[in-house]
C-alpha positions as CSV (number, residue, x, y, z in Angstrom):
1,X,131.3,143.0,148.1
2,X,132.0,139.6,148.8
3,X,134.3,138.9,146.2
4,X,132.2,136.1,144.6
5,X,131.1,136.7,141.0
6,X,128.1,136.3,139.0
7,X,127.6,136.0,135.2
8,X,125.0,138.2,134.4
9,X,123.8,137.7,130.7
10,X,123.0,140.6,128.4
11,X,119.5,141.3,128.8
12,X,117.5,144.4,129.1
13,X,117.3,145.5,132.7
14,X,113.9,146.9,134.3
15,X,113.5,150.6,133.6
16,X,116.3,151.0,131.1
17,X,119.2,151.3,134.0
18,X,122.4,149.5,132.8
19,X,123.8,148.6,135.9
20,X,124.4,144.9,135.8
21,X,123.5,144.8,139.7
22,X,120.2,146.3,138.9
23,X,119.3,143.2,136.3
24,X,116.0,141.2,138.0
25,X,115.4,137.7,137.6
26,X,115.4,134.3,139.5
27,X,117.1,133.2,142.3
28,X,116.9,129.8,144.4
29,X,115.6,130.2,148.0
30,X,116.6,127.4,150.0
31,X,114.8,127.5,153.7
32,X,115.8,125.6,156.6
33,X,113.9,124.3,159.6
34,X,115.7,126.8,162.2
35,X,114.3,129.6,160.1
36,X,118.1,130.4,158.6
37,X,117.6,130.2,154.3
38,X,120.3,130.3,151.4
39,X,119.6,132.3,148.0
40,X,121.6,131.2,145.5
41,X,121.7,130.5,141.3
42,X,120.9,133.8,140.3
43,X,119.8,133.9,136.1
44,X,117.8,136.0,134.0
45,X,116.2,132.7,132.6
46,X,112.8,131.3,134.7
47,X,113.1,128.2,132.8
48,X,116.9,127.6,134.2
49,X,115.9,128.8,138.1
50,X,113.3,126.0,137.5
51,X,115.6,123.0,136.6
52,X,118.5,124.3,139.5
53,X,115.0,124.2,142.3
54,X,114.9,120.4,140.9
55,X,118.9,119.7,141.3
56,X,119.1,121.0,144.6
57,X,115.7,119.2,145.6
58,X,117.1,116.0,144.3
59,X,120.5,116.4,146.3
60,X,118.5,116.9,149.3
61,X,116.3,114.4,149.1
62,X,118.0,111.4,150.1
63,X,120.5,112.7,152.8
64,X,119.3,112.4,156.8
65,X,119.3,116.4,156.8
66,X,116.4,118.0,154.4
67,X,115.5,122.0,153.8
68,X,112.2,122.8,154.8
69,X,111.7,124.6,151.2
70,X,113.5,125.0,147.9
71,X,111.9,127.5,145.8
72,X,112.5,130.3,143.1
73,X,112.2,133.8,144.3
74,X,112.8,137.0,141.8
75,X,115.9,138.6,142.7
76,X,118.0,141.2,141.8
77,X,122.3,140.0,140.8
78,X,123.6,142.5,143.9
79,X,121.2,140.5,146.3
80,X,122.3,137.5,145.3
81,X,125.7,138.3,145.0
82,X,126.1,139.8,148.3
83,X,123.9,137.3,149.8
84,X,125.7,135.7,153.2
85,X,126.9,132.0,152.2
86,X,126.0,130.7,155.4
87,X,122.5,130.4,156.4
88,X,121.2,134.1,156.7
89,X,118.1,135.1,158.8
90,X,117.2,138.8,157.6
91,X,113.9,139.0,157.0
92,X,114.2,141.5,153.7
93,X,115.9,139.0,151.3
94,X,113.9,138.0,148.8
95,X,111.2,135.7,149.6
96,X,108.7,136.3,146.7
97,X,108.1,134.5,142.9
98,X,106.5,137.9,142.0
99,X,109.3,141.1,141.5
100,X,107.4,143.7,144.1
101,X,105.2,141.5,146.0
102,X,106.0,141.4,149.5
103,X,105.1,138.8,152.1
C-alpha cells in the first residue's frame, strides 16, 4: 500500500462483502495529452465526484498547461488508493462512468 489514506463512508458495499476496499463508487479521471492519466477523489457520493470534475476543471482552465479530459469514472477505494500519484499509463485503471463496462 502506498500509505495514503482514504475515508470511506459507511455505506453498503456491492454483494454484501464488508471490506472497505471492496466499496464502489466515483472517482476523478484526469487524462493528459501524452496518454499518462491521474484518478483521484474517490466517494461513494455521484453528486460529490460531480462538483470535484468542476474544481479541478476550473483549476485547469486558466493555466498554459490543460488535461486533455477530466471526468468521473466508477471505481473501487483499493484502486484509487493504490493508484500511482504520478501520471500512470496502465491501461486497466478505471476508465468507465458504468461499474462493469469496459472500453
Amino acid at each position: 500500500m502506498s500509505g495514503r489514506q482514504v475515508v470511506v463512508p459507511r455505506t453498503p458495499t456491492v454483494g454484501g462483502t464488508g471490506s472497505s476496499e471492496e466499496v464502489w463508487g466515483w472517482a476523478v479521471r484526469r487524462e493528459w495529452r501524452d496518454g499518462r492519466h491521474d484518478l483521484f477523489g474517490f466517494t461513494a457520493d455521484r453528486h460529490m465526484a460531480d462538483r470535484a470534475v468542476a474544481r479541478d476543471r476550473g483549476f485547469w482552465r486558466v493555466g498554459p498547461v490543460r488535461p486533455a479530459a477530466v471526468y468521473v469514472v466508477a471505481a473501487n477505494a483499493s484502486a484509487v488508493v493504490g493508484h500511482p500519484v504520478s501520471g500512470c499509463c496502465d491501461s486497466s485503471c478505471p476508465d468507465s462512468p458504468e461499474r462493469g463496462e469496459v472500453r
